[in-house]
C-alpha positions as semicolon CSV with decimal commas, in nm:
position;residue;x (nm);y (nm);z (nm)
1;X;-3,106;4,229;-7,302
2;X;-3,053;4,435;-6,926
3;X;-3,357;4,575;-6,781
4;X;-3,406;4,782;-6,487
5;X;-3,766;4,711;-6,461
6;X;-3,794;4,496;-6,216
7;X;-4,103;4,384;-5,960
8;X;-4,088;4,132;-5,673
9;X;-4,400;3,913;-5,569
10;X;-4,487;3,780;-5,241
11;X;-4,378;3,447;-5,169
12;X;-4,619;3,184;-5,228
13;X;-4,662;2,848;-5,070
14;X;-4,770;2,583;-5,248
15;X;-4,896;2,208;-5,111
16;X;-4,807;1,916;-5,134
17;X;-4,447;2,035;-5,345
18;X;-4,126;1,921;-5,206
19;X;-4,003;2,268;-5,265
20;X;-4,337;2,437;-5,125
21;X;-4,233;2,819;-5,104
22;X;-4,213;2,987;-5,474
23;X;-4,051;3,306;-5,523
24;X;-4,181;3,551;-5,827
25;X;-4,059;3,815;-5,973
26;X;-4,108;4,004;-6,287
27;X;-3,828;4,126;-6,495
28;X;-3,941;4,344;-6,797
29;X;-4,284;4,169;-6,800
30;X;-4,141;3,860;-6,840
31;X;-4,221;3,605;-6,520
32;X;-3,977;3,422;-6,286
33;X;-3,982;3,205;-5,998
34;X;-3,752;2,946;-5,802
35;X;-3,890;2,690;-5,525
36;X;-3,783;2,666;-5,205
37;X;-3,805;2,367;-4,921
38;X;-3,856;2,634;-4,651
39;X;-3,970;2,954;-4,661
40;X;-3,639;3,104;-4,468
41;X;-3,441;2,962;-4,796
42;X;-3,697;3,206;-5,001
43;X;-3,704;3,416;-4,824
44;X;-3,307;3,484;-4,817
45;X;-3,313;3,479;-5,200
46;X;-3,563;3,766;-5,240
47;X;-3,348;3,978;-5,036
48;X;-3,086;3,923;-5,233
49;X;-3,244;3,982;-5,577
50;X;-3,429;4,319;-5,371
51;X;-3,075;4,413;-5,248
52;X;-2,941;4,417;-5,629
53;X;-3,193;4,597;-5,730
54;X;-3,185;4,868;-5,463
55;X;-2,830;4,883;-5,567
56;X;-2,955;4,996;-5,920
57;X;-2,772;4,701;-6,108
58;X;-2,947;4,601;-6,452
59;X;-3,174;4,240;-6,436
60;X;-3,083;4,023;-6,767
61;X;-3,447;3,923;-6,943
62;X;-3,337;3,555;-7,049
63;X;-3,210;3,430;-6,705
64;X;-3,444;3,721;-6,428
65;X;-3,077;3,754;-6,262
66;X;-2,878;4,030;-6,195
67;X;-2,568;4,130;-6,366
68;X;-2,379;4,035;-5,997
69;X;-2,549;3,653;-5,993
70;X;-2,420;3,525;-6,314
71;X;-2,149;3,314;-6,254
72;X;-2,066;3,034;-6,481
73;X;-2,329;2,746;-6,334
74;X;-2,626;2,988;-6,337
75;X;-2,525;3,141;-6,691
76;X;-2,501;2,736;-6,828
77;X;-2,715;2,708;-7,182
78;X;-3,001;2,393;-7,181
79;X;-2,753;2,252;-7,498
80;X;-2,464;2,246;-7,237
81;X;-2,683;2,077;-6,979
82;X;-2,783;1,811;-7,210
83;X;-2,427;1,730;-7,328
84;X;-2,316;1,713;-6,940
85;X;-2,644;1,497;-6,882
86;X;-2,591;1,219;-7,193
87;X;-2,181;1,235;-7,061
88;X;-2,278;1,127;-6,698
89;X;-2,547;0,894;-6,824
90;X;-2,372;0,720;-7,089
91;X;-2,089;0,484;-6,940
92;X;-2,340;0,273;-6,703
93;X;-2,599;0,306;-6,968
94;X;-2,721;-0,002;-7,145
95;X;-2,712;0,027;-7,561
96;X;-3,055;0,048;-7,609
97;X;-3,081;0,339;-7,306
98;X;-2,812;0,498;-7,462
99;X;-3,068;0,558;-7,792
100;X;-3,337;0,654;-7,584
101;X;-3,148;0,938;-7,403
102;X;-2,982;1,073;-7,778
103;X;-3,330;1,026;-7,940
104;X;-3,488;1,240;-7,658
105;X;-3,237;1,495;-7,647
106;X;-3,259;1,538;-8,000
107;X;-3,621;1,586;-7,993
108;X;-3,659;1,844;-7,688
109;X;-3,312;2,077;-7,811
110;X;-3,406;2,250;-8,112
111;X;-3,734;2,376;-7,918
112;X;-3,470;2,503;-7,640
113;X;-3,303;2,783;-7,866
114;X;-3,373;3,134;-8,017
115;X;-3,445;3,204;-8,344
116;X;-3,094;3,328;-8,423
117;X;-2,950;3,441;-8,789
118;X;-2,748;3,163;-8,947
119;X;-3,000;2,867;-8,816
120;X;-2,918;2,520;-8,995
121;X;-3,170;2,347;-9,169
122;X;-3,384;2,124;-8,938
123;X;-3,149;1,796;-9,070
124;X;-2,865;1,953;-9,050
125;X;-2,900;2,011;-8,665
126;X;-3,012;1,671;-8,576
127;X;-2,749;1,510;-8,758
128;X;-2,519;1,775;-8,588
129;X;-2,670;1,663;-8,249
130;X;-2,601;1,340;-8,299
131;X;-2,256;1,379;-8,306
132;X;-2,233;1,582;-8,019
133;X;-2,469;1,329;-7,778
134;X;-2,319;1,010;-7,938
135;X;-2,000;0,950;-7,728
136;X;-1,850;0,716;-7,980
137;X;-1,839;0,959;-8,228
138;X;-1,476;1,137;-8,202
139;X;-1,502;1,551;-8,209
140;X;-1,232;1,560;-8,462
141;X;-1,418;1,353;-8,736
142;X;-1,722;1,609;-8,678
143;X;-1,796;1,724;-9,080
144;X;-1,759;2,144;-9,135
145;X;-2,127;2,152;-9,147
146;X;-2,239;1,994;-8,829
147;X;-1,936;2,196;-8,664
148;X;-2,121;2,513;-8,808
149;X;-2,450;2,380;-8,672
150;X;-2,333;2,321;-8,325
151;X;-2,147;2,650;-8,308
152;X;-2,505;2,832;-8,369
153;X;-2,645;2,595;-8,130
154;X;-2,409;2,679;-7,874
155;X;-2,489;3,084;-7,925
156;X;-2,865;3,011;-8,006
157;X;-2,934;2,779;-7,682
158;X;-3,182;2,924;-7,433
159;X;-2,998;2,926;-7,032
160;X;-3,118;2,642;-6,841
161;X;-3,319;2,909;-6,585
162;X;-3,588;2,950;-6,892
163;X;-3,721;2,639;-6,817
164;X;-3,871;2,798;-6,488
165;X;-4,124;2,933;-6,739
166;X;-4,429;2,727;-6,791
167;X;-4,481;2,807;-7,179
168;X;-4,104;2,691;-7,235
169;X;-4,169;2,360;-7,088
170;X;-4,444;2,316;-7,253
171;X;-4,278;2,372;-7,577
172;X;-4,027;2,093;-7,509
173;X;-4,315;1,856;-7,365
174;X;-4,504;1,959;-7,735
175;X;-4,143;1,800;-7,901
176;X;-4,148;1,512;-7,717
177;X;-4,501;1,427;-7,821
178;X;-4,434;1,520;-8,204
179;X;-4,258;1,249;-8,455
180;X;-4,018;1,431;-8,710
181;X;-4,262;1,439;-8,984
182;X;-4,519;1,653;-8,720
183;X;-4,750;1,383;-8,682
184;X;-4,797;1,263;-8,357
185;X;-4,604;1,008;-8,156
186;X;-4,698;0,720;-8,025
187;X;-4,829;0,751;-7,643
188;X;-4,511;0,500;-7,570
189;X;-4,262;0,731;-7,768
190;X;-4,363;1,048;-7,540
191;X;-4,367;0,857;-7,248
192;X;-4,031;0,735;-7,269
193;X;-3,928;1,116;-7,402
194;X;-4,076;1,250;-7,118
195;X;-3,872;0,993;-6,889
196;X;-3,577;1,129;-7,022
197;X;-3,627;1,482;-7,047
198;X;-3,789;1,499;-6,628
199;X;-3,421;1,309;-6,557
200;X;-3,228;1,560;-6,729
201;X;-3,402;1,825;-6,530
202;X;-3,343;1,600;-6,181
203;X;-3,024;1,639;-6,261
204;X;-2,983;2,010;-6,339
205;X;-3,174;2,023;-5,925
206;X;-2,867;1,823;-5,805
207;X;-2,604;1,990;-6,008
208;X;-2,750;2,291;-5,800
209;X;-2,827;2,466;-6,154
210;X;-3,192;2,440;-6,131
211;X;-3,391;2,495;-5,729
212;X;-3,674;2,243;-5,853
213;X;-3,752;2,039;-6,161
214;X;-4,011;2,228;-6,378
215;X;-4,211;1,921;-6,462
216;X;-4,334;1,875;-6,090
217;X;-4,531;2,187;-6,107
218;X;-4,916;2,062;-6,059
219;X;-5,064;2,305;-6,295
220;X;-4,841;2,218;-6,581
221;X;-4,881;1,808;-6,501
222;X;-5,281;1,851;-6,517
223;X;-5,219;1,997;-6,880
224;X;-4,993;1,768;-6,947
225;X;-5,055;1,422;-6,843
226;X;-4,889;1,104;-6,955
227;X;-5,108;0,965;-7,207
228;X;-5,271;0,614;-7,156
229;X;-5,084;0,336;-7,385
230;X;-5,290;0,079;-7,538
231;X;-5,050;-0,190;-7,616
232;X;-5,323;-0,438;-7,626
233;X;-5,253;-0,692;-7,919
234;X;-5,452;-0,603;-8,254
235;X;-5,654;-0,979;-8,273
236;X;-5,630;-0,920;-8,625
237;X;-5,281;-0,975;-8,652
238;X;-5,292;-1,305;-8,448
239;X;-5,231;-1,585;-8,690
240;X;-5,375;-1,908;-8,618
241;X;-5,180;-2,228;-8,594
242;X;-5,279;-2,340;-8,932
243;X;-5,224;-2,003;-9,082
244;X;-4,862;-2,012;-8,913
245;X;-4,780;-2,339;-9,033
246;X;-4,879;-2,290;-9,403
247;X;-4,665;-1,949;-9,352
248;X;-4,382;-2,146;-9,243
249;X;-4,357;-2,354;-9,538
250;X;-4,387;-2,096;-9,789
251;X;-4,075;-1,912;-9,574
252;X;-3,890;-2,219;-9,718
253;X;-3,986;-2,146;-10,120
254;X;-3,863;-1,783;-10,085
255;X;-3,559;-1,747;-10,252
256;X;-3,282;-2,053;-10,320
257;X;-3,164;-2,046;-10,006
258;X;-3,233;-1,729;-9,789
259;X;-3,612;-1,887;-9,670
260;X;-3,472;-2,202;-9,557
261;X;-3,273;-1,999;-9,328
262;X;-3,553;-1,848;-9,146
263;X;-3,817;-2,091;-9,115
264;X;-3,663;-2,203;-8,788
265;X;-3,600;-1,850;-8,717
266;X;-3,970;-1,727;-8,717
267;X;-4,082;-2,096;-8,591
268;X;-3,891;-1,987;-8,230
269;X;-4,120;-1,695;-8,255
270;X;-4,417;-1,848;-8,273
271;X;-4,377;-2,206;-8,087
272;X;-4,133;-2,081;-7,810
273;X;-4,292;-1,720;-7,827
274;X;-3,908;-1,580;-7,811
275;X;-3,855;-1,210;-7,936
276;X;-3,602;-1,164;-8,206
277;X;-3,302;-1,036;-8,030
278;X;-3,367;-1,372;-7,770
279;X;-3,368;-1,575;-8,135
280;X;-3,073;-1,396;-8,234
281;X;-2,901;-1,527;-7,959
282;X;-2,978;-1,905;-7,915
283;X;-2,725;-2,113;-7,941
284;X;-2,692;-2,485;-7,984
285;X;-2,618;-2,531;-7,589
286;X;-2,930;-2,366;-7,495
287;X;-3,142;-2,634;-7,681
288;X;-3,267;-2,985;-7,593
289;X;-3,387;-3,187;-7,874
290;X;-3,450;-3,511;-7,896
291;X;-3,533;-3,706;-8,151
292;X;-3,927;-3,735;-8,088
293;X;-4,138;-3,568;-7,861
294;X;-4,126;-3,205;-7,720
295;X;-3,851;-3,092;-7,583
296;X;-3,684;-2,719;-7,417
297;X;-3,509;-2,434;-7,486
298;X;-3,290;-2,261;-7,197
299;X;-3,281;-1,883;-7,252
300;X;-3,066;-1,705;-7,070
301;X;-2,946;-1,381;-7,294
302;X;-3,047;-1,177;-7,593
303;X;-2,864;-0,978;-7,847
304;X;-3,082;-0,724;-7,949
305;X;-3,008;-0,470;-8,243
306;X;-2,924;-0,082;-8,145
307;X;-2,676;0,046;-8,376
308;X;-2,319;0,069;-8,418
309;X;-2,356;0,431;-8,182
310;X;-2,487;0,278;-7,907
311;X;-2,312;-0,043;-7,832
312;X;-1,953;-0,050;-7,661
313;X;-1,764;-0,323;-7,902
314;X;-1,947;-0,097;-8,197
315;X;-2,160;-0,350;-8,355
316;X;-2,459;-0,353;-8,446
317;X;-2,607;-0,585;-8,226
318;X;-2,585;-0,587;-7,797
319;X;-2,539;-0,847;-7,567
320;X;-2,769;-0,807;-7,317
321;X;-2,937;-1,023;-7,001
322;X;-3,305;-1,133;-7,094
323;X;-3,545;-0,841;-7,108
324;X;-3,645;-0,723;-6,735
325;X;-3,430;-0,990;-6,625
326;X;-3,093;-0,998;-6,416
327;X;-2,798;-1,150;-6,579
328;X;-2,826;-1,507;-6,342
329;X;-3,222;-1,552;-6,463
330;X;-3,286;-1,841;-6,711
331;X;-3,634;-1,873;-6,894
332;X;-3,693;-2,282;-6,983
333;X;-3,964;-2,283;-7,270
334;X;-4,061;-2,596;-7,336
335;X;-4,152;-2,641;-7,698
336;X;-4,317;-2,876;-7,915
337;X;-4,270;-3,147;-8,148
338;X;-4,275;-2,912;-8,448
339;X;-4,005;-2,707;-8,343
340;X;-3,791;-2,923;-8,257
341;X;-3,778;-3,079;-8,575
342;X;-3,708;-2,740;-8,751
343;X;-3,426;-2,707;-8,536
344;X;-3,301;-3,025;-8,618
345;X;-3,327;-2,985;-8,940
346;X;-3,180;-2,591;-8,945
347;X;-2,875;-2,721;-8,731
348;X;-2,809;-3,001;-8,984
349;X;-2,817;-2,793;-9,260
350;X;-2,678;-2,473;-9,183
351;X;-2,427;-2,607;-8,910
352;X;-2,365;-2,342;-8,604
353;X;-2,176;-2,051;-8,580
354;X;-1,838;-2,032;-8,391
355;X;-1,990;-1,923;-8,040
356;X;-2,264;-2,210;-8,135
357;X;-2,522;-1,939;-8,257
358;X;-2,800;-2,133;-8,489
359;X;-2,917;-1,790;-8,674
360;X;-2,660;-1,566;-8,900
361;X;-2,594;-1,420;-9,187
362;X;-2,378;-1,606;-9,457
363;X;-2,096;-1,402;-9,278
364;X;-2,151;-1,508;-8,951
365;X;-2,333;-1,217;-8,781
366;X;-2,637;-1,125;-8,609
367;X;-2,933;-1,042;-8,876
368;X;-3,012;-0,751;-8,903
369;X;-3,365;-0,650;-8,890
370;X;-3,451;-0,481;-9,212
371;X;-3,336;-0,833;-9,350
372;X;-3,639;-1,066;-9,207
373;X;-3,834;-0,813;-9,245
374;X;-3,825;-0,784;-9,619
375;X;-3,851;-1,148;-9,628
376;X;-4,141;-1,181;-9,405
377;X;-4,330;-0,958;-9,642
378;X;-4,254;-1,214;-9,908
379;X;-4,410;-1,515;-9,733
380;X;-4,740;-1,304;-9,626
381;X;-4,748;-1,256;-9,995
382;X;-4,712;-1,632;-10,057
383;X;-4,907;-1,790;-9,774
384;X;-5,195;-1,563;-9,786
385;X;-5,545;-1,470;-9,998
386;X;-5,552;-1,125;-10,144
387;X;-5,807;-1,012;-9,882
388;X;-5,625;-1,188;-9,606
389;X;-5,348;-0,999;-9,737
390;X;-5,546;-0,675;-9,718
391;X;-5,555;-0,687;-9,319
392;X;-5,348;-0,695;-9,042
393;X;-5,332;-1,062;-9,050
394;X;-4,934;-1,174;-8,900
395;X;-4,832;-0,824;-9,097
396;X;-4,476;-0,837;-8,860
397;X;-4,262;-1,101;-8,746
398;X;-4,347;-1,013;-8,370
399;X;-4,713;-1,116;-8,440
400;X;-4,563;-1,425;-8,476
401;X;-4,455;-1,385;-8,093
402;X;-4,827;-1,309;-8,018
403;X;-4,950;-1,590;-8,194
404;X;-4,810;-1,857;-7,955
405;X;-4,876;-1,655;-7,638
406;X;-5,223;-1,650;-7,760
407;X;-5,246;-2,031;-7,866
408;X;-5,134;-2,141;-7,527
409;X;-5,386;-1,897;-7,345
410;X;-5,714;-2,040;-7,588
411;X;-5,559;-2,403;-7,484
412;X;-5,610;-2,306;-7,132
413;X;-5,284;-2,295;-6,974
414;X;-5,285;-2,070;-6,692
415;X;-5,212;-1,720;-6,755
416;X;-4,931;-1,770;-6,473
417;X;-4,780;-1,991;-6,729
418;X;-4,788;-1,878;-6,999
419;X;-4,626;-1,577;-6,863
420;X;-4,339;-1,792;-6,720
421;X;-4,256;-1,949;-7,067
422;X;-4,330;-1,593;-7,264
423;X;-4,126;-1,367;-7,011
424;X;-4,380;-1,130;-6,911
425;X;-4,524;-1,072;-6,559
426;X;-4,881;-1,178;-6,540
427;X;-5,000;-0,813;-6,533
428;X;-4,829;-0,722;-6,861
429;X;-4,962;-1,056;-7,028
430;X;-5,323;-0,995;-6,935
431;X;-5,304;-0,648;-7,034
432;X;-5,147;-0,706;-7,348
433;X;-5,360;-1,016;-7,533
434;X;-5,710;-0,924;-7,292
435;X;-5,845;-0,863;-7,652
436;X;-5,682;-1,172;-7,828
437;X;-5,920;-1,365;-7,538
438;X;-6,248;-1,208;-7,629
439;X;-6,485;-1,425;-7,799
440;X;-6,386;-1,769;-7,616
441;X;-6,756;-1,784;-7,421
442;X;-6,860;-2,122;-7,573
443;X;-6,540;-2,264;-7,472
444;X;-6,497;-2,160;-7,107
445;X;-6,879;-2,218;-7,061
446;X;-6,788;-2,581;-7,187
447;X;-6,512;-2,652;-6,954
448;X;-6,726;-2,494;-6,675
449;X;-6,987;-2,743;-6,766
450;X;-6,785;-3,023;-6,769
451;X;-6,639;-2,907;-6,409
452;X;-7,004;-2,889;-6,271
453;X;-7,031;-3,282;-6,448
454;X;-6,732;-3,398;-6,305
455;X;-6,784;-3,260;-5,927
456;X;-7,129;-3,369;-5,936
């Protein structure tokens, strides 16, 4: 729609921006505004957009511009934007960034278009939008539908200059904070969302398409700040080693054979406090064990599960360096008599795989995760009360990761330590299992006693 009602506002300086000097104007009573680093630059644009209008040309109510300032980069939809954005992103992109930059752009796009005729259902367009952001997905195998989608997506997206507007951002900050069933996310999910989406925009600012990234305005931060994520461990959940051990043996009656297979899997869990895609990828090299006493596990990669989409040799699983970790670190874990004899045994009665991988399906791959999953839900069943069973009490694998972090804390290794073996940086440790600590007065009073005895 062309309007020739058109006001200009005084140029307005605002602190502490890196692009200080706004510029307003008001195009049908719809509000506009580009930022400036000096107030020359502003300046210079308002004369322009004055000039046009003195000039009697018509101002377009989607973009502010005038019918002379829409060339091709100005005129470029948000849906166009995001597909250049995932392109440039995607070939140094790690799998598992690769799914966080789809899953946000997915989220924030359908908020980014008009209410057209011919919309798709809401399925319909995120399935079509996966095929479009997933690069491994060839264009020609795109099904009639999703091609249908994407055409009305390509009409229906909003330009890229309506995200000057406050109440448009907003709308795409609302996605990123809402799961697809409405409820809403998890203060980790929007955070990483967010991430994406304020990148995206960074990049529209050096593609020249945007003057400044929306999401620095102040006002619109204050409203919407990053929540605060608790990732603090549930104590609940935190097994003890008794507990562990009784669930490790009933791992082995699940099933004629499929248990056995994982009670060394979810023992590296809990006595070498190793995530699953780092137990995925052990092989036989990687582990000392001799034939009594403790001995070590050298970790040095993971192969953590993304999806087929995501990874470049299109399997399911990734090889990747150790979380947070360049490709040359190594994490030695020593681990204890009881381990070591599971992987003794495991090794001597499921052999290796070819690349000397201990855990695998029958067929020789990674397992997936839905697959020790459903079995871990078995043994809770087996190796606990009904009212144990009732709680949070080891209800995932991972608490099985948090159990042994937790152990060695109570046992009073340092936190320094225990960090070392786990992977973590001290920080992340303490802020993760502070609550798994609570309750351990008696015993530090104890061993402070005994320090006073022993100095005196």
């Amino acid at each position: 729609m062309k309007s020739y009602n058109v006001r200009f506002w005084k140029i307005t300086v605002r602190k502490g921006k890196r692009a200080p000097f706004m510029l307003r104007w008001v195009v049908e009573g719809k509000v506009f505004n580009e930022s400036f680093t000096t107030h020359g630059l502003a300046d210079s644009r308002r004369s322009e957009l004055m000039a046009a209008a003195r000039k009697g040309e018509a101002f377009d109510t989607e973009t502010g511009l005038p019918e002379s300032m829409h060339r091709e980069d100005q005129d470029i939809t948000w849906f166009q934007h995001a597909l250049d954005y995932v392109a440039k992103k995607w070939p140094k992109a790690s799998a598992n960034s690769r799914r966080s930059i789809v899953e946000s752009m997915i989220a924030v796009t359908p908020v980014l278009a008009r209410n057209l005729r011919g919309a798709p259902d809401p399925e319909t367009l995120r399935d079509a939008l996966r095929w479009a952001f997933i690069q491994s997905r060839p264009e020609e195998e795109r099904p009639s539908d999703v091609q249908a989608a994407l055409r009305w997506l390509h009409r229906a997206s909003l330009p890229l200059a309506a995200l000057t507007e406050r109440k448009i951002v907003a709308n795409a900050l609302d996605a990123c904070a809402t799961q697809l069933d409405g409820k809403e996310a998890s203060p980790e999910y929007y955070r990483r969302r967010r991430r994406t989406f304020y990148n995206s925009l960074r990049y529209a600012v050096v593609e020249e398409r945007l003057g400044a990234n929306p999401l620095d305005d102040k006002a619109l931060r204050s409203d919407w700040a990053q929540p605060d994520v608790d990732d603090a461990v549930d104590p609940r959940a935190v097994g003890n080693p008794r507990q562990i051990a009784e669930a490790l043996t009933a791992c082995s009656y699940v099933g004629r054979r499929q248990g056995r297979r994982f009670v060394a899997f979810f023992g590296c869990m809990y006595y070498a406090m190793m995530r699953p895609a780092e137990v995925s990828r052990l092989r036989r090299a990687d582990c000392h064990l001799p034939e009594s006493g403790w001995g070590k596990l050298i970790l040095e990669a993971s192969k953590p599960e993304v999806g087929k989409d995501y990874t470049d040799s299109g399997e399911l699983h990734d090889d990747r360096s150790l979380k947070g970790r360049s490709k040359k670190t190594v994490r030695v874990v020593p681990i204890s008599p009881e381990l070591v004899t599971l992987l003794r045994e495991h090794i001597a009665r499921f052999g290796v795989a070819e690349d000397g991988r201990l855990f695998r399906s029958e067929s020789g791959r990674p397992v997936p995760k839905s697959t020790y999953s459903r079995l871990w839900k078995k043994v809770r069943a087996l190796a606990l009360t009904p009212e144990e069973l009732a709680t949070p009490l080891m209800g995932k694998p991972y608490d099985l990761r948090h159990a042994g972090v937790t152990w060695r804390l109570s046992a009073g290794v340092p936190a320094a330590q225990v960090a070392e073996w786990a992977g973590h940086s001290v920080e992340v440790l303490q802020r993760i299992y502070h609550r798994c600590m609570a309750g351990y007065d008696e015993v530090w009073i104890e061993r402070m006693n005994r320090a006073r005895e022993d100095s005196g």
